[in-house]
VOGU-3710 file (C-alpha; in Angstrom, 3 decimals, decimal comma):
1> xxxxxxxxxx> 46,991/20,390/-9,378  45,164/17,424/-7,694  41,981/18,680/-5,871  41,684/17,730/-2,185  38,103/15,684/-2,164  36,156/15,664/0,869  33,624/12,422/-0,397  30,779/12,555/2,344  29,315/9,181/0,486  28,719/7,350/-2,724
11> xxxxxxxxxx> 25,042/6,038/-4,032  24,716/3,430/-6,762  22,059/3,243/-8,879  20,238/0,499/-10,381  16,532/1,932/-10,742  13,695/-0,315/-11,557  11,186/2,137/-10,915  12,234/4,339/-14,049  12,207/1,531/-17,021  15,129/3,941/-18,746
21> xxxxxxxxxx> 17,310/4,543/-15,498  20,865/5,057/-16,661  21,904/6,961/-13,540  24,990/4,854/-12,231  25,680/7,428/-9,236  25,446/9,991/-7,099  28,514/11,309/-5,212  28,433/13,693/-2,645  31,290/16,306/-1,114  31,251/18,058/1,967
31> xxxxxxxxxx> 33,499/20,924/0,404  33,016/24,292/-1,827  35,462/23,623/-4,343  34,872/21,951/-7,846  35,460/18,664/-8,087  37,066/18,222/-12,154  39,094/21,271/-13,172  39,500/22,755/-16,827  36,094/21,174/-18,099  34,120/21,645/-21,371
41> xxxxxxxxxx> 30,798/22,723/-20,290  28,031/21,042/-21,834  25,502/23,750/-20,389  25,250/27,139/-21,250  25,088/29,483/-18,152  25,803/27,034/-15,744  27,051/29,763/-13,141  24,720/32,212/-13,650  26,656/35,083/-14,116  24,536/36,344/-17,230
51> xxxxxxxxxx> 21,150/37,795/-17,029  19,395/38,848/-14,352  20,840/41,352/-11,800  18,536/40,413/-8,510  15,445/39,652/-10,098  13,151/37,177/-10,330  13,122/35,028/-13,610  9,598/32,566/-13,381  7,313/34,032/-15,996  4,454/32,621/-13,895
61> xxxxxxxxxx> 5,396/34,692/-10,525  4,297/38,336/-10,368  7,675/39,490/-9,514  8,963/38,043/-12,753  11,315/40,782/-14,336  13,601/38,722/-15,899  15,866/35,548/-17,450  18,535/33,617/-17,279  20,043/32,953/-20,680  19,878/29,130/-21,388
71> xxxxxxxxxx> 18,009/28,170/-18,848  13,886/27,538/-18,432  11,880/28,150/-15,336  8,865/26,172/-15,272  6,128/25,680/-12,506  5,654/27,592/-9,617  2,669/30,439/-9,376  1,697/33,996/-8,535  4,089/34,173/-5,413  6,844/32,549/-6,257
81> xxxxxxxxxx> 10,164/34,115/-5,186  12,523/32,732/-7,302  15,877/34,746/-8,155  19,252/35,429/-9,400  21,332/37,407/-6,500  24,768/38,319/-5,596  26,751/39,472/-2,372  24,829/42,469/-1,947  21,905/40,120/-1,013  18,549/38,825/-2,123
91> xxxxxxxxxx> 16,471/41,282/-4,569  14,169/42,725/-1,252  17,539/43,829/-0,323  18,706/41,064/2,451  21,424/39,021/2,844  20,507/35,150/1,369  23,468/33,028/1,224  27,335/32,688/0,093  28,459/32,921/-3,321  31,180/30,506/-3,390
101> xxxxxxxxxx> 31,278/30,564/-7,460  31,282/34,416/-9,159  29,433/36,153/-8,350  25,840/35,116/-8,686  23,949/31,896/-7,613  19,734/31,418/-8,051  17,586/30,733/-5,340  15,025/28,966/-6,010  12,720/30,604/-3,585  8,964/29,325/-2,996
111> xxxxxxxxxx> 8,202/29,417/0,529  6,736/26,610/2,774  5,279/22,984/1,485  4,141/19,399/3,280  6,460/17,009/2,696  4,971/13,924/4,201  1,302/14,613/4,690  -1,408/17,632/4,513  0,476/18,336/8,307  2,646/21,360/7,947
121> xxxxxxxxxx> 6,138/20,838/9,209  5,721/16,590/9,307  8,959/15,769/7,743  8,389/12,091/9,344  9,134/10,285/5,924  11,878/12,082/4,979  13,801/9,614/5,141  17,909/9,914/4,077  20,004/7,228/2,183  23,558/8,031/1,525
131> xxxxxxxxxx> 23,671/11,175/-0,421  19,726/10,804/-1,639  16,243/10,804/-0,426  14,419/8,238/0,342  11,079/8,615/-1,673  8,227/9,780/-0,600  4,038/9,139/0,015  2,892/9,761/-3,501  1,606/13,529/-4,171  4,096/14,282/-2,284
141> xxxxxxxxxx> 6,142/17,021/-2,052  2,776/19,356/-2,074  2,046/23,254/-2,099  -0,440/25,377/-2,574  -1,683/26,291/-6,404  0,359/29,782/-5,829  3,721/28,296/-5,738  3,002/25,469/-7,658  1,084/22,903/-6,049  2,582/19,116/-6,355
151> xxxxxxxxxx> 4,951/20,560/-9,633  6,712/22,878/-7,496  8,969/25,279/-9,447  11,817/23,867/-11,890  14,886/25,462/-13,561  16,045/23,352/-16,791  17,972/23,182/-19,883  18,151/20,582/-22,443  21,729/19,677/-24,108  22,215/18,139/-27,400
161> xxxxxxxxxx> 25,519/16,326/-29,232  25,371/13,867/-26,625  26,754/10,627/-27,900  24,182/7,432/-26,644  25,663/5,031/-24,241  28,271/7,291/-23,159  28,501/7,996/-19,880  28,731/11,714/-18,339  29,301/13,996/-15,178  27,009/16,501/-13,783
171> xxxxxxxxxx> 28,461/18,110/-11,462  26,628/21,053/-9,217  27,020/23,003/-5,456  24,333/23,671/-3,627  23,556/25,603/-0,371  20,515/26,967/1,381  19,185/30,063/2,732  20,780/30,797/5,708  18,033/32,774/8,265  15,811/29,406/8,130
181> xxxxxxxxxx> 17,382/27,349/11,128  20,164/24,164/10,691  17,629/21,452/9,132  18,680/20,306/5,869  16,175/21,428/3,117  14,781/19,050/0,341  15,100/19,544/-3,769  15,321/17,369/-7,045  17,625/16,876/-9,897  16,335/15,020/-12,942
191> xxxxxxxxxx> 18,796/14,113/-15,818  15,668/12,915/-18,065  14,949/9,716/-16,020  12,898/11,140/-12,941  13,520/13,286/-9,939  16,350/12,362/-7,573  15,607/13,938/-4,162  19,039/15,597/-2,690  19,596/17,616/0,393  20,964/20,949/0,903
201> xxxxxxxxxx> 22,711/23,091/3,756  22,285/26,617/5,426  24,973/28,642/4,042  25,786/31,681/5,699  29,130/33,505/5,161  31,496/30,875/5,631  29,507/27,614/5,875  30,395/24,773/3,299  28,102/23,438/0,706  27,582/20,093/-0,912
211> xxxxxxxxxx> 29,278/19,257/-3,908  27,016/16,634/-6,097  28,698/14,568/-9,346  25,934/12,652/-11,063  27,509/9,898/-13,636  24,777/8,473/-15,974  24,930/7,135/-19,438  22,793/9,267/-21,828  19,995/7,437/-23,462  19,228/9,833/-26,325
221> xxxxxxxxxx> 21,692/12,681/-27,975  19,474/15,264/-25,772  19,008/15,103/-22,662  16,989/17,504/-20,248  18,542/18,952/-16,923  16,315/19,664/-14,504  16,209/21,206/-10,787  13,039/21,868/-8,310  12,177/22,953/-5,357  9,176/22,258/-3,733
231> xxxxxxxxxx> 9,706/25,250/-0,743  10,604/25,138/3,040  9,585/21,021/4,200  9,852/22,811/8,032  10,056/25,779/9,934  13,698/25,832/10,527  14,664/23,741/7,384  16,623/25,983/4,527  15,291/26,337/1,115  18,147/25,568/-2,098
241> xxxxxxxxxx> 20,829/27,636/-3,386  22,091/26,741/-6,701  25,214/27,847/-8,191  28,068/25,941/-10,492  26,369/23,417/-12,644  28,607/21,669/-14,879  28,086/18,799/-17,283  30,909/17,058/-18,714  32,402/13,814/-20,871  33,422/10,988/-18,330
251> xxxxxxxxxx> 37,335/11,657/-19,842  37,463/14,861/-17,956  36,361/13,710/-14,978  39,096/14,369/-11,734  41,059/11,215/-12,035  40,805/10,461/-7,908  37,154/10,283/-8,264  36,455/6,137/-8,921  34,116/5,718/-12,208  31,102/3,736/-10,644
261> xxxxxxxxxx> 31,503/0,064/-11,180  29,187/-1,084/-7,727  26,153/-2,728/-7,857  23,760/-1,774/-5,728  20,741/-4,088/-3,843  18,113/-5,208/-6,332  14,732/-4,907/-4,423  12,132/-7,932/-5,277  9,493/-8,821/-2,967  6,351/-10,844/-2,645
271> xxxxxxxxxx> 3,448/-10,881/-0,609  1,076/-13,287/1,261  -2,228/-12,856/-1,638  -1,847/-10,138/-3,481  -6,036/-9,936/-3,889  -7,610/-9,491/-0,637  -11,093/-8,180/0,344  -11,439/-5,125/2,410  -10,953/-4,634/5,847  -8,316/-7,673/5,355
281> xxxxxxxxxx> -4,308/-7,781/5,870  -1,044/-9,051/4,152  2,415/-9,714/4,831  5,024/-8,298/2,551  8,178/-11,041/2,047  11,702/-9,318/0,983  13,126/-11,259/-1,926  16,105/-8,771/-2,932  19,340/-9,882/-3,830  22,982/-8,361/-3,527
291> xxxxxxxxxx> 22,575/-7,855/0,454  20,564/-5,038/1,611  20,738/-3,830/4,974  17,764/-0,719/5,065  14,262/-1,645/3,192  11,956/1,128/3,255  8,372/-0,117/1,960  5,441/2,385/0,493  2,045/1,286/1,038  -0,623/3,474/-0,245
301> xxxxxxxxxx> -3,915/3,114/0,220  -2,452/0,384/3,058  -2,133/1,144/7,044  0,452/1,251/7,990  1,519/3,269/4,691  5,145/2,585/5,177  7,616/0,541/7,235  11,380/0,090/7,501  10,987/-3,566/8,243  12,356/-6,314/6,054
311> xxxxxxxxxx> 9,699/-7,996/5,991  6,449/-5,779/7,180  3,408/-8,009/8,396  -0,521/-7,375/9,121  -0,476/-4,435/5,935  -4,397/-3,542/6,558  -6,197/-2,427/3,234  -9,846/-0,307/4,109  -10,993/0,509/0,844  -11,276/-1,021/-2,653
321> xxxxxxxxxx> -9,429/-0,335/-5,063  -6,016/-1,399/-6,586  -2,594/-0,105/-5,232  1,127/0,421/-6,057  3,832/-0,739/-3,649  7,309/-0,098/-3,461  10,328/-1,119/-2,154  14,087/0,676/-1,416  16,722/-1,142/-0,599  20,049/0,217/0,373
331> xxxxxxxxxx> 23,690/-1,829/1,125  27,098/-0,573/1,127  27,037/0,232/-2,905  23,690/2,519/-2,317  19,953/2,090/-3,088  17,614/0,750/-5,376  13,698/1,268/-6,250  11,339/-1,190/-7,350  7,598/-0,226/-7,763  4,898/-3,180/-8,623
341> xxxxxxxxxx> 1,918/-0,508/-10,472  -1,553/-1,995/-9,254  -0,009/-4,962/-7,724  -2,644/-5,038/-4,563  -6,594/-5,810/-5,476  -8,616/-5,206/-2,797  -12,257/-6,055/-3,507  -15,316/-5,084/-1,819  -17,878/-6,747/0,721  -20,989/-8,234/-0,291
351> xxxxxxxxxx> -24,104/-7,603/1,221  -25,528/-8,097/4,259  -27,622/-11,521/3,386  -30,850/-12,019/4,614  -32,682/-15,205/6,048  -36,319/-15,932/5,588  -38,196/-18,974/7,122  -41,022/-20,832/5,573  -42,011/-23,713/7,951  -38,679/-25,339/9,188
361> xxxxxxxxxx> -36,357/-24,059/5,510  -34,189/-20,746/6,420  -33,215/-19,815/2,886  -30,543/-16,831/2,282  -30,543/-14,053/-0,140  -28,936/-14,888/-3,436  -25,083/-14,829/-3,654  -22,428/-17,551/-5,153  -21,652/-19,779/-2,144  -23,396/-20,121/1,090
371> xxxxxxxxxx> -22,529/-22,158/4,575  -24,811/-22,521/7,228  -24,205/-22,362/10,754  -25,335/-23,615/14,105  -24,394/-21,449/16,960  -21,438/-20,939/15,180  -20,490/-24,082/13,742  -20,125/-25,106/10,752  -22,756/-27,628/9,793  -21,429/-30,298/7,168
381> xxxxxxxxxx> -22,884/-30,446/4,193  -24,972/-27,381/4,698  -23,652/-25,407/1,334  -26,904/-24,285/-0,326  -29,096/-21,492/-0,461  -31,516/-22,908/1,962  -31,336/-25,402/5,005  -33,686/-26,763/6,956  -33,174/-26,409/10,802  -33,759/-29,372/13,628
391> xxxxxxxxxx> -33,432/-27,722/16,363  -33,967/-24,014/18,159  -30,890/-22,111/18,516  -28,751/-19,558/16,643  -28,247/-19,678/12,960  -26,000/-18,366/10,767  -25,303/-17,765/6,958  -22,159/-17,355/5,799  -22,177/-16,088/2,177  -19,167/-15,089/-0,408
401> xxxxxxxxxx> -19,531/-13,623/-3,970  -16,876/-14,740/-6,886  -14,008/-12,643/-5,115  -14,211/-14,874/-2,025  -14,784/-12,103/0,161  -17,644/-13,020/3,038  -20,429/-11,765/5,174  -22,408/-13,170/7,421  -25,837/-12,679/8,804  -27,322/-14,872/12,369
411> xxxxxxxxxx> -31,060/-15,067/13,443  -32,466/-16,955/16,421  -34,892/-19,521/15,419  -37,237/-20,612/17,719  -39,363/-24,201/16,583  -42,587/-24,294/18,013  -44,158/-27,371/19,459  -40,255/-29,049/19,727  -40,600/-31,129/22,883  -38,448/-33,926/24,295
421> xxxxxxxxxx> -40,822/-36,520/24,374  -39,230/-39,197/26,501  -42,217/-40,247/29,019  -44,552/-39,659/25,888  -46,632/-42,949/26,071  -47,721/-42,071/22,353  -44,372/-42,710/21,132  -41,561/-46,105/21,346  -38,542/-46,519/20,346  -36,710/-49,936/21,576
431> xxxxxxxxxx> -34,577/-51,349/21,763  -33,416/-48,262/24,020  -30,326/-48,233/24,024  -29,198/-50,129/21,208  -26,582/-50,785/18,637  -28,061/-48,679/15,857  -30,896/-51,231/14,998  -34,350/-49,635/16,613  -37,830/-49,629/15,971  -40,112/-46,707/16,150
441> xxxxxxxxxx> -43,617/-47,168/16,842  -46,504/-44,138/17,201  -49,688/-44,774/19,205  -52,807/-42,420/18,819  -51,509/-39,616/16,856  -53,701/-37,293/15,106  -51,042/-36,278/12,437  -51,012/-35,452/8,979  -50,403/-38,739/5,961  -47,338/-36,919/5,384
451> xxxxxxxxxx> -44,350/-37,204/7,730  -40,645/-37,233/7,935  -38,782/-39,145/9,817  -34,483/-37,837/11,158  -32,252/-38,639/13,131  -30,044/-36,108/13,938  -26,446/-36,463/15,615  -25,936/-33,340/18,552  -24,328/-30,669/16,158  -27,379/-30,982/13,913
461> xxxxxxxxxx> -26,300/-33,187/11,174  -28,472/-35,514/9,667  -27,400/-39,226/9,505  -30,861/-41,139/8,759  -33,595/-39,142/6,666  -36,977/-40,797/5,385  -40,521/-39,773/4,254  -43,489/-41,771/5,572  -47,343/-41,733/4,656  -49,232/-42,838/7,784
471> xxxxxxxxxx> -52,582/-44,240/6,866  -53,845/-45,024/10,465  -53,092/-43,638/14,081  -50,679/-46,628/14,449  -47,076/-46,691/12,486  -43,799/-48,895/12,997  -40,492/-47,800/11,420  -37,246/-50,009/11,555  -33,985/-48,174/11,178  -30,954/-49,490/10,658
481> xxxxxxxxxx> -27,548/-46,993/11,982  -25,005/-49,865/12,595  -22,684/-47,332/10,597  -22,924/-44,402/12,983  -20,627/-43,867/15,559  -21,494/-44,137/19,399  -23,227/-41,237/21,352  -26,638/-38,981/21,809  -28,825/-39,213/18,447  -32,202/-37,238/18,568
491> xxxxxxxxxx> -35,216/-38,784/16,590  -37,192/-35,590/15,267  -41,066/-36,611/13,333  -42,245/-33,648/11,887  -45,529/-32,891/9,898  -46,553/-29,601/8,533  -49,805/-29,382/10,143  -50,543/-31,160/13,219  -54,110/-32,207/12,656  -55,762/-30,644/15,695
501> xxxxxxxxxx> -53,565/-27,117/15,168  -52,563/-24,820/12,202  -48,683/-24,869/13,086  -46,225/-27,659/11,998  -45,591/-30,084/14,492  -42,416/-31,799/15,576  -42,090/-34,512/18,214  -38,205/-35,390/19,387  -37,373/-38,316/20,959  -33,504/-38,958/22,473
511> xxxxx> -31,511/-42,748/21,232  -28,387/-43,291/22,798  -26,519/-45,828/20,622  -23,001/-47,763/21,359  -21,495/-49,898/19,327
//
């Protein structure tokens, strides 16, 4: 007799993030009732009928007392409450859930974990896709060491004869402990190519279940069933009942249910520089193909940590390191997972450099690129590890290391003796305005041999330099700037020592020039 299927959704498969993913889908019923009748089981046990009589069967729990014959419990700790129970109710004597199959069903008992963060009861990235789980923040499901910390607790058994490339059908109900609220609780299935999270209902006496077929294509002749449960992801979300677990040849699978031939979205993304320096941001670019319509991104180590955008901008990285990302994408066939390992670099700061002054040279501490500033500009040209200023004012080092990341460090240098000597009768430059042809002529100065001679444009940048020896108080310097372009030009003479004081000595002097 042809079963009456109640198909809640489909998911199809195509999983990057497991390099062995042979899972083709996940199907999900809203109903109680098997979905394939008259079936060869694969798995010994699969409805729990042997073995325990409402006890608890994880060696690692104190209430252990007993197993289940052909299956493993792994994980879990010293108050785990795993067990095997029928109608009469739960082993401490309370009803637990409905039996829809026999007479038994486990419970896979192991009271409260985080889901989404060290906040109990945050089940904010629990997020659902079609009959799956969205995954989640890594090290995450979490409990404490006692029920089995990040591991949780597992029931599995490993079937052999399996021929490779040939696809089969595991097919399972679950429930959930009824006294725990409405919420849906949270559990994994792994068919030897990585957890699956799955939901499950509150089943009192009455309620309906979910019916879950698995198709996959076996990869090796064994292959290892596994369940876990991680415990309660809220106060009012139910905990898993398992009952009914099935695995079967493709051939015997319920002829109204389609063999999965859909292709799910392939996730691919990029991202704006993929090295960055701390304290910096990206954008994330989706690239994936076969039409997605729900992206869900996973940032660790980055703030925000995840988005639902398609394309998430300003992804903030605070600390160094390297970092995974990862990217679901779901359309009408289901969802796919790609994760990039180490795909972000994010490299320190340098140092704080610091500026010394000898005379009128600012030099930095040592790093592999420097660019001065002046009050914030850049000055042209000014790309070593010392510079040598012209004017008072704020300066500014910029420096990177071989990463490219920056840092910056400004002093205020004040230049004694600087003074705009226009009415100074010791001093002449004419013609006054002039084309860019002048002469400069000094009168009476008691000034070292040893000068320099600059003109300077008004952000600082030098367009004449020349060194002088003055052998008498007199001196006459021709310049020729017919190359400059019009505007303000200061004319700075500076000398070490001014002969009549122990501090250098500049004298300025303003040129306007138009050509």
């Amino acid at each position: 007799m042809m079963k009456n299927l109640i198909l809640l959704t489909a998911l199809v498969f195509i999983f990057s993030k497991f390099s062995s993913a042979q899972i083709l889908c996940i199907l999900c019923y809203n109903q109680n009732d098997s979905i394939s009748s008259n079936v060869n089981n694969l798995l010994q046990n699969g409805s729990f009928e042997s073995g325990c009589i409402n006890g608890s069967f994880c060696p690692n729990s104190q209430y252990y007392t007993c197993d289940i014959p052909g299956w493993t419990c792994t994980g879990g700790g010293t108050s785990t409450y795993v067990q095997d129970f029928d109608p009469a109710g739960a082993w401490y004597g309370s009803f637990l859930s409905e039996i829809v199959f026999g007479n038994k069903a486990i419970y896979l008992g192991n009271f409260y974990c985080n889901a989404c963060s060290p906040n109990a009861g945050d089940i904010s990235c629990v997020h659902d896709t079609d009959c799956t789980v969205m995954s989640l923040p890594s090290g995450y499901p979490s409990n404490t060491p006692d029920y089995g910390g990040t591991n949780g607790v597992s029931m599995f058994q490993t079937v052999s004869g399996l021929t490779v490339g040939n696809t089969y059908i595991l097919e399972f109900w679950v429930g959930g402990e009824y006294d725990y609220g409405d919420s849906e609780g949270l559990f994994a299935v792994d068919v030897g190519f990585g957890d699956t999270l799955l939901r499950c209902k509150s089943t009192n006496i009455g309620d309906i279940g979910i019916t879950y077929i698995i198709e996959f294509n076996a990869t090796s002749s064994s292959q290892t069933i596994k369940f876990t449960n991680w415990g309660h992801i809220c106060s009012f979300c139910t905990e898993v009942v398992l009952d009914n677990v099935r695995l079967y040849t493709l051939a015997e699978l319920n002829p109204s249910v389609t063999v999965c031939t859909s292709v799910s979205s392939a996730p691919n993304f990029g991202v704006s520089d993929a090295k960055l320096c701390e304290k910096f941001c990206v954008n994330y670019f989706d690239s994936s193909t076969n039409n997605p319509t729900a992206w869900l991104w996973e940032f660790p180590g980055g703030n925000p940590s995840s988005s639902t955008d398609q394309n998430p901008a300003n992804i903030c990285y605070d600390t160094p390191g390297t970092y995974d990302v990862t990217l679901t994408t779901t359309n009408a066939n289901g969802s796919s997972t790609t994760t990039f390992s180490n795909y972000i670099t994010v490299y320190p700061t340098p140092p704080f450099p610091t500026i010394s002054q000898v005379g009128y040279t600012l030099t930095s501490s040592i790093a592999d690129a420097y660019q001065w500033q002046f009050n914030s500009n850049d000055i042209p040209g000014a790309t070593n590890q010392s510079y040598t200023i012209t004017q008072t004012g704020y300066y500014t080092v910029v420096v990177s290391d071989s990463n490219g990341c920056v840092n910056s460090t400004t002093e205020y240098v004040l230049i004694s003796g600087i003074g705009d000597v226009t009415s100074n009768a010791n001093i002449s430059i004419h013609p006054n305005p002039s084309t860019g042809n002048f002469i400069i002529e000094l009168f009476n100065q008691k000034i070292a041999d040893d000068v320099s001679i600059d003109v300077v444009n008004t952000l600082g940048q030098k367009v004449f330099s020349s060194s002088e020896k003055i052998s008498s108080a007199s001196f006459k310097k021709e310049i020729n700037l017919a190359d400059v372009a019009s505007g303000v030009y200061y004319i700075e003479i500076k000398t070490e020592n001014d002969l009549a004081n122990s501090y250098p000595y500049m004298m300025r002097q303003k040129v306007l020039i138009t050509q």
